[in-house]
C-alpha positions in Angstrom: 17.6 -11.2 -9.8 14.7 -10.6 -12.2 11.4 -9.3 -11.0 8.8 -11.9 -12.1 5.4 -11.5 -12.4 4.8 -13.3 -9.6 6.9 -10.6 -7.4 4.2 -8.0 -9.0 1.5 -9.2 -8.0 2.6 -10.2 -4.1 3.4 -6.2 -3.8 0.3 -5.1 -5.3 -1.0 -7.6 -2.6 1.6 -5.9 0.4 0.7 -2.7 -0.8 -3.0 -3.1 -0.5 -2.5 -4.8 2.7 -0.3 -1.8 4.4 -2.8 0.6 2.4 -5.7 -1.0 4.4 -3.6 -1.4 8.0 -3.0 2.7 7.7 -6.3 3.8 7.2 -7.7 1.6 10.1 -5.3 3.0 12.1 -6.2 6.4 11.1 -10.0 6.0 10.7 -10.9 7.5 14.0 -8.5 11.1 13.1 -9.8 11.5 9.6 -12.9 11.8 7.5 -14.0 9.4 5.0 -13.0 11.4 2.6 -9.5 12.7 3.9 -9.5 8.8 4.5 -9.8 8.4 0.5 -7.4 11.5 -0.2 -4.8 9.5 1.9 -5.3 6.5 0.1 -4.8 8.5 -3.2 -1.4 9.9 -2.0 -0.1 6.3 -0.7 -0.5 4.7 -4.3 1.0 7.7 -5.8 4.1 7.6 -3.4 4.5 3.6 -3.7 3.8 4.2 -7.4 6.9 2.3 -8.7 8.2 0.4 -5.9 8.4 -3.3 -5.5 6.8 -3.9 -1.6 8.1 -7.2 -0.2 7.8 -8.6 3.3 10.8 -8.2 6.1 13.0 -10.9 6.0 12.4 -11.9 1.9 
C-alpha cells in the first residue's frame, strides 16, 4: 500500500495530538522549559514514522 499524502498529514495530525496529550500529563512534573526540551525529543524520535490510529 502507498503512503498518500493524505496519510502524511493525518500523522502529523496523531503526532501533534499524542505530543500535546504527553505534556498535559506531564505538566505538573516538569518545567516549561523541560516541557519544551521533551517536546523537542518526541519529534526527533517520531521523526520518520508514519502514526496512525489503533484499529486503521
Amino acid at each position: 500500500m502507498a503512503i498518500t499524502m493524505e496519510d502524511i498529514i493525518e500523522s502529523n495530525r496523531i503526532k501533534k495530538e499524542a505530543c500535546n496529550n504527553c505534556k498535559d500529563t506531564l505538566k505538573d512534573n516538569l518545567t516549561p522549559k523541560q516541557l519544551e526540551k521533551f517536546e523537542d525529543v518526541f519529534y526527533s524520535a517520531a521523526e520518520g514514522y508514519l502514526f496512525k490510529r489503533k484499529g486503521h
